[in-house]
Legacy VTK file of the C-alpha trace (Angstrom):
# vtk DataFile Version 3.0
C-alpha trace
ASCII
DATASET POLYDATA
POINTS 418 float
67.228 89.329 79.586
66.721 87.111 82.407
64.522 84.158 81.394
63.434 81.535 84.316
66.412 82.964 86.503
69.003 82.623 83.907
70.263 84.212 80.461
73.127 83.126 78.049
75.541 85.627 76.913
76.994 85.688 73.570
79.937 87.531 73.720
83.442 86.693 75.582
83.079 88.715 78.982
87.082 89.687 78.621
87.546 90.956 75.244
84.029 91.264 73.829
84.611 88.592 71.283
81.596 86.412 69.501
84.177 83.779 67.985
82.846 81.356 71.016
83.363 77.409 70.718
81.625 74.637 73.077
84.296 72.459 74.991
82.712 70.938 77.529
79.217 69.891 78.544
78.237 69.079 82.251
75.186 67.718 83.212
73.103 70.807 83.789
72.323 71.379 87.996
70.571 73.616 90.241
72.957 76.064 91.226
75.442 74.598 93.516
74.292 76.248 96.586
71.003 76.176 96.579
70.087 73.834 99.475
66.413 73.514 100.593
64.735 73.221 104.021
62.139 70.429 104.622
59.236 72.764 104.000
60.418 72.667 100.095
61.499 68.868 99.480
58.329 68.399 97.499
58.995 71.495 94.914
60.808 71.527 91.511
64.095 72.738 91.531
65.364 74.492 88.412
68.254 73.429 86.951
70.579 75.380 84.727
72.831 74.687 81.444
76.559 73.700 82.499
78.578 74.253 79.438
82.159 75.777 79.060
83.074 77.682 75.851
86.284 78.760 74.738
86.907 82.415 73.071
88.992 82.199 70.114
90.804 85.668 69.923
91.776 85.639 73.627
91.088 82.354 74.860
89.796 82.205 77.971
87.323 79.772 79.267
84.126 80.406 80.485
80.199 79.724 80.940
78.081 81.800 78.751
74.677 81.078 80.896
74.738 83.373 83.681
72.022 82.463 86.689
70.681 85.710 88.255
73.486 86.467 91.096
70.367 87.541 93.503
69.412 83.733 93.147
72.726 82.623 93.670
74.032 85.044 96.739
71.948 87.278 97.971
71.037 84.074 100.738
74.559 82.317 100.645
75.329 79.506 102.826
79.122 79.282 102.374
81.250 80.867 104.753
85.337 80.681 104.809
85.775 80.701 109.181
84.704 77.224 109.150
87.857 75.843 107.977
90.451 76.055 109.969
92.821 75.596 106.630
91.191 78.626 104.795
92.109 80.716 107.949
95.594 79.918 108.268
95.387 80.266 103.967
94.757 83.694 104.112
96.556 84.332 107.553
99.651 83.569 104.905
98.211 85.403 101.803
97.532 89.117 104.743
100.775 88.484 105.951
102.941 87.970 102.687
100.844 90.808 100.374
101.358 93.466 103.175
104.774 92.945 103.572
105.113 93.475 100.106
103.194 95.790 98.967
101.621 97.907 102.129
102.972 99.976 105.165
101.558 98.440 108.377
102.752 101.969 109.970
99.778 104.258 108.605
96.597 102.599 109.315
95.739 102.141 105.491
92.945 100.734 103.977
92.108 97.624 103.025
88.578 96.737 101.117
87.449 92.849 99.867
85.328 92.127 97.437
83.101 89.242 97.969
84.469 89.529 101.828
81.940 86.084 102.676
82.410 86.517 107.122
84.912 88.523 106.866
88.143 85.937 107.605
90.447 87.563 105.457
89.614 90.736 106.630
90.118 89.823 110.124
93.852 88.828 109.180
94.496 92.465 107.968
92.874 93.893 110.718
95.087 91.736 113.261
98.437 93.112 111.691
97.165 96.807 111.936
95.184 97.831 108.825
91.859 99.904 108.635
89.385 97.178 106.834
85.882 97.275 104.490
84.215 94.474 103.424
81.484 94.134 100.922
78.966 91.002 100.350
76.218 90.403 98.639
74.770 87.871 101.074
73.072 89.853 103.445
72.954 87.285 106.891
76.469 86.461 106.636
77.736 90.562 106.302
75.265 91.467 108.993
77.298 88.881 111.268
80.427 90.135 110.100
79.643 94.236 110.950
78.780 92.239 114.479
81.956 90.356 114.675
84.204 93.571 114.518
84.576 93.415 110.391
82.368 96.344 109.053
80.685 94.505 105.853
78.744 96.909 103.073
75.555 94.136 102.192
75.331 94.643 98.409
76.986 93.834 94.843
80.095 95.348 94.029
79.637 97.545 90.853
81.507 100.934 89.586
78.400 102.817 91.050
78.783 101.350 94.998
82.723 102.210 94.314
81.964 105.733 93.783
80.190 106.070 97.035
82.474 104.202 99.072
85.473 106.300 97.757
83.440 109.306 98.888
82.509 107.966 102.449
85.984 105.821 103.425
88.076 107.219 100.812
90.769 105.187 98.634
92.446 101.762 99.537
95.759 101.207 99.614
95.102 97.423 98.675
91.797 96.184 97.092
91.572 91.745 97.328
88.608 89.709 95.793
88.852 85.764 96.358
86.815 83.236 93.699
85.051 87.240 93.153
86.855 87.358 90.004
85.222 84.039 88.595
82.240 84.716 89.771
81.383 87.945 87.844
79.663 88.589 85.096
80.354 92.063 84.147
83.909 92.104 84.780
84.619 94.936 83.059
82.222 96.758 85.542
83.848 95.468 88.342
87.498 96.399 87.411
86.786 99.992 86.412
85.135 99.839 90.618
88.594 98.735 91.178
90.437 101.304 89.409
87.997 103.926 91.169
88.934 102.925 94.825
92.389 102.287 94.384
94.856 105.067 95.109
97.882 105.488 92.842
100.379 103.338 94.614
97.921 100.679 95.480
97.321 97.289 94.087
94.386 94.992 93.712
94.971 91.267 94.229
92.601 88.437 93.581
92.530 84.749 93.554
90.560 82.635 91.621
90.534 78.731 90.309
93.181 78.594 87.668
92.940 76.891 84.631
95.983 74.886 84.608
94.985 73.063 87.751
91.405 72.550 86.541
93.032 70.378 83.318
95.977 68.976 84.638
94.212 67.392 88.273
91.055 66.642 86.438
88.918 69.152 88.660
86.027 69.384 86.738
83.512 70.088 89.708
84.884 73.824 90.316
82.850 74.270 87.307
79.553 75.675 88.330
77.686 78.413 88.128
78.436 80.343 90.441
82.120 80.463 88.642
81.357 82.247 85.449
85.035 82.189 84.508
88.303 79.671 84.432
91.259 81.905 83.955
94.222 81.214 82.694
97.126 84.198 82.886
97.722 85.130 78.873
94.276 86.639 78.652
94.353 88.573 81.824
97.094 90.589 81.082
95.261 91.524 77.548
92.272 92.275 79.624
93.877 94.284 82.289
95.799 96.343 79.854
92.767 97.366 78.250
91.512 98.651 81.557
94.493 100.933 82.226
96.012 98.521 84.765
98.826 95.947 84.769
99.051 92.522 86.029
102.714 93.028 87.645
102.824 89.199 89.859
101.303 85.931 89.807
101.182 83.112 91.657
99.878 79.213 91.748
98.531 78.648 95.481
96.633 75.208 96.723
93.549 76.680 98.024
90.524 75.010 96.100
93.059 72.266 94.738
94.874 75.053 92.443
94.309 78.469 92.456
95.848 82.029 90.638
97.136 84.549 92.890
97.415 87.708 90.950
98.958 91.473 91.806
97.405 94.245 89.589
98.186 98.002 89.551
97.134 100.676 87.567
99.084 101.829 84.643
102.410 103.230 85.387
102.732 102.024 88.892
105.394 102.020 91.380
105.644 98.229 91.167
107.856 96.574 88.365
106.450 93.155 86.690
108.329 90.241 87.902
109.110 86.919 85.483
106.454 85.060 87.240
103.997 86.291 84.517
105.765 85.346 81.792
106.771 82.015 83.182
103.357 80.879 83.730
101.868 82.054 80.152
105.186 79.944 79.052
103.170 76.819 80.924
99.906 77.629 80.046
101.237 77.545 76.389
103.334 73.746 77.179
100.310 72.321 78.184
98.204 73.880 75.204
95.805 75.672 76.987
95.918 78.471 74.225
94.492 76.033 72.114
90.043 74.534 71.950
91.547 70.977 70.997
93.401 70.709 73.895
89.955 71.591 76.070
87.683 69.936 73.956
89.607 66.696 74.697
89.304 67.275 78.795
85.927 65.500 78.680
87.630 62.070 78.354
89.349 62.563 81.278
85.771 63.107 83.172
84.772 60.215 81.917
87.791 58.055 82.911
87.324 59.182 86.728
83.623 58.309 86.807
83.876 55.295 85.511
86.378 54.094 88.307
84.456 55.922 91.120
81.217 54.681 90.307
81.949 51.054 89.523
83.460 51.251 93.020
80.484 52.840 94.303
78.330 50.363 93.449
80.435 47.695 94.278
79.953 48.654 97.419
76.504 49.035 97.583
76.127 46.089 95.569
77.187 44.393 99.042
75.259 45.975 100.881
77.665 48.696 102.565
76.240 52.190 103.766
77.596 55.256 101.958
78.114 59.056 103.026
79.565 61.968 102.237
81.572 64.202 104.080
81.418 68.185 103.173
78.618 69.804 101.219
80.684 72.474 99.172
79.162 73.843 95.621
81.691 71.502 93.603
79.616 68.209 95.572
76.548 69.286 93.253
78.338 69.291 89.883
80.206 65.912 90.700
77.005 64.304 92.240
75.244 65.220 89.209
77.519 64.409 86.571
78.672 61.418 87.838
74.426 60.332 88.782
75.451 59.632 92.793
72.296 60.182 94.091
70.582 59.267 97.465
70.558 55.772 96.664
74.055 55.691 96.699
74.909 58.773 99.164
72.590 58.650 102.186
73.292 61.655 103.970
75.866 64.405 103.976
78.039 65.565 107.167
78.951 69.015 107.116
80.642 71.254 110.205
78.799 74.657 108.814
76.303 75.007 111.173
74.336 77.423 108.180
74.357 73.724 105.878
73.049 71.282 108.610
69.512 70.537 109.026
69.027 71.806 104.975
69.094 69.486 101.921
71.535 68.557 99.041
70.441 70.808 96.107
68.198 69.225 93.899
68.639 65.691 95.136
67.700 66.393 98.915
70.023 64.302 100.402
70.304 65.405 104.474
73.197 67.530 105.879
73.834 66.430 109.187
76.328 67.322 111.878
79.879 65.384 111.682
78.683 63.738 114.895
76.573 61.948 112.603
79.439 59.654 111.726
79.468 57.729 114.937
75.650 57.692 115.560
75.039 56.259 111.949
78.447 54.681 111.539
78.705 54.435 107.713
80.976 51.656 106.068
82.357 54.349 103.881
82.449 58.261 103.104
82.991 59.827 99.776
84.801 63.142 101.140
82.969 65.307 98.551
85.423 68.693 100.444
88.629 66.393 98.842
90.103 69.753 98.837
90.172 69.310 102.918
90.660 65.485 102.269
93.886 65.294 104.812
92.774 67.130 107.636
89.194 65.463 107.414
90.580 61.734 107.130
93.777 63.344 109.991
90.788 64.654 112.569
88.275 61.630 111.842
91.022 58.843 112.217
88.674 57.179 114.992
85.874 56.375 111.855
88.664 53.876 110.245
89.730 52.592 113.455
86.102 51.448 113.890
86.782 49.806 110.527
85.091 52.297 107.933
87.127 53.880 104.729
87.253 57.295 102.896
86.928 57.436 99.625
88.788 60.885 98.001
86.991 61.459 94.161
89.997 63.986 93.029
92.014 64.558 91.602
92.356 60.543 91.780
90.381 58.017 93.247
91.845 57.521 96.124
90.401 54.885 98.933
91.855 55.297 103.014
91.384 52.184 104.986
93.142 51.530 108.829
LINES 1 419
418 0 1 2 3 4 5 6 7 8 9 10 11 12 13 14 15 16 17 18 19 20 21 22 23 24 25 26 27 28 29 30 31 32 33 34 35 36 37 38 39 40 41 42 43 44 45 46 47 48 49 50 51 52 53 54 55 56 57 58 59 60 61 62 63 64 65 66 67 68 69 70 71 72 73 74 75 76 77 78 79 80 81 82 83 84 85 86 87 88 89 90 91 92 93 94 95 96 97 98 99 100 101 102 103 104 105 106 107 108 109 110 111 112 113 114 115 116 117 118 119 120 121 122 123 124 125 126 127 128 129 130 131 132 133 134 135 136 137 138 139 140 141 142 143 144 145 146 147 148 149 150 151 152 153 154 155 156 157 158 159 160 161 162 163 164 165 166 167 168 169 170 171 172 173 174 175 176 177 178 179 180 181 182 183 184 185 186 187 188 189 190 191 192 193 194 195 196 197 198 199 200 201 202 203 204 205 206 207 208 209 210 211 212 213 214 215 216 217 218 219 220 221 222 223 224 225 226 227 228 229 230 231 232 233 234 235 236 237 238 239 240 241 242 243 244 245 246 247 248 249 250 251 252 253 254 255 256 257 258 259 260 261 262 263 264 265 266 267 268 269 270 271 272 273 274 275 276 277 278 279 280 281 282 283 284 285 286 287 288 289 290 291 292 293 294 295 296 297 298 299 300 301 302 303 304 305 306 307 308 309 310 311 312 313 314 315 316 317 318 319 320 321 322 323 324 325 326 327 328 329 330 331 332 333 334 335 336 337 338 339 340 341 342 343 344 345 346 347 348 349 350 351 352 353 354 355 356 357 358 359 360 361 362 363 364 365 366 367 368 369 370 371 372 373 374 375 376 377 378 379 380 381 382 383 384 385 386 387 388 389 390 391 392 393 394 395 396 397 398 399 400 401 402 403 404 405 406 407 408 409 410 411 412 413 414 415 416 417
């Protein structure tokens, strides 16, 4: 039961388990997205538990407090076009997954989950395929059915499958990006799968993987929006009892460290390749498999907040302007667990045009335009987007010419000076 816009689950959303332990506790946020307009500056915004639990029979990671997905997506304000690195990402990802696994000859179909504007899409479309997006967020797919990619506006779920199979018919390749972490009922969601695939088809998703979450220290991809942190081991368990098979998988850099995974139903055309095996053999090196080894992750939080504070208010302490360049979800659970409020950050540059003129979730601090940078000339920016931190500091090389410096939080503190 939703309670206040949020209920906990108590039972592992992978293998149905109850044998949950706590590893980590964030300070609790608003959820990540939810910027305001000046009309709502003066009203409370809820904030929701932040905790990551660990499931003992199959071990995968994972919040158990779910925030009510119309809350968090129904009026989304991210969208992938804006960066010119997620475009040329998933120019690669269309280009290598149909050459493997799809003939650009017959016009098939291709159908994302979670399709955001439709920039992935748009790759498939350019090398030939037939294309069907689906999105939640209602502004963003209405602009994408105008910009050439036809976008369904609603939640993915077994039932909308069953319609879409009957109106477009099956896909020969089914993708879902961050979709698979953000999910509650994934179970749901993978028999929708199953349902529009055709028998020679696969599904491939990408999502935040586990392994680059511990080793790099990237503790802000945890929020709620991702309700999972998966680690390869117990998706193939999970897939397996869905009839399916995870044949591939891959570590890509988008979001600092991501999973690329190739799925098929049972008894597919496509034969499993070592790369599955080889990264369970890592997840098991760096004992992943195991709560200790999470349980002990908080110490490394701590270690980076200590030296990017103390630096942050070193700074202020002589009496240097601060900002913040990018305004993506992960800024919220960084800014809140590390306490970098407006009194250290003063405003927030962002180039997505849906983010600028709106405020910083829960701490209101303004998202401005990048021109910003050279009309309020900062002495230093904290490039809360560090996932973007080369081409930002690359494109913006005139701000440390005039004598400012960029400050990257992750996965080290790292400080850019001319």
């Amino acid at each position: 039961m939703i309670v206040n816009g949020c209920y906990r689950r108590d039972a592992c959303r992978l293998c149905g388990s109850n044998r949950l332990k706590s590893i980590l506790t964030l300070t609790p946020t608003p959820p990540a997205n939810a910027f305001v307009d000046s009309s709502q500056l003066n009203l409370p915004q809820l904030v929701f538990p932040l905790d990551l639990f660990f499931c003992d029979d199959c071990t995968h990671a994972q919040l158990l407090d779910v925030v009510d997905p119309q809350v968090l997506f129904s009026d989304y304000v991210y969208v992938s076009g804006t960066s010119q690195v997620f475009v040329s990402h998933f120019k690669e990802y269309a280009t290598t997954i149909s050459d493997k696994y799809a003939s650009k000859t017959k016009k098939q179909l291709v159908i994302d989950i979670g399709s955001n504007d439709g920039t992935l899409l748009e790759q498939f479309k350019n090398i030939g395929f037939n294309v069907l997006g689906i999105d939640p967020a209602r502004k963003i797919a209405q602009q994408a059915s105008a910009n050439g990619i036809k976008t369904v506006p609603a939640f993915f779920s077994k039932n909308l499958a069953e319609k879409i199979k009957t109106e477009y018919g099956q896909a020969h390749l089914v993708t879902a990006n961050n979709v698979y972490a953000h999910a509650d009922d994934l179970i749901d969601i993978t028999r929708g799968i199953r349902t529009l695939l055709k028998p020679n088809g696969v599904f491939v998703f990408e999502v935040s993987y586990l392994v680059d979450v511990f080793e790099k220290t990237l503790f802000d991809t945890i929020y709620h929006e991702h309700l999972a942190y998966h680690c390869v081991r117990p998706l193939v368990k999970f897939f397996a009892a869905q009839d399916m098979q995870l044949v591939a998988a891959k570590r890509t850099e988008a979001h600092g460290g991501s999973l690329r995974g190739i799925v098929q139903l049972a008894g597919g055309i496509h034969k499993a390749d070592s790369s599955v095996d080889s990264l369970i053999a890592l997840e098991k090196s760096l004992g992943l498999d195991k709560v200790e080894t999470l349980q002990a992750f908080g110490s490394k939080i701590e270690n980076v907040k200590y030296e990017l504070t103390n630096y942050l208010h070193s700074l202020k302490a002589q009496g240097k302007s601060v900002a913040g360049f990018g305004a993506p979800a992960k800024a919220t659970t960084l800014m809140y667990h590390f306490s970098i409020g407006p009194d250290i950050v003063e405003f927030i540059v962002d180039d997505n045009p849906l983010k600028q003129g709106l405020f910083s979730p829960g701490m209101h601090i303004p998202i401005l335009p990048t021109a910003a940078i050279y009309e309020k000339k900062p002495d230093a920016i904290i490039i809360l987007a560090w996932n973007f931190a080369e081409p930002i500091i690359k494109n913006h090389a005139k701000f440390l010419n005039m004598g400012g410096e960029f400050i990257v939080p992750l996965p080290t503190v790292k400080i850019f000076k001319e």
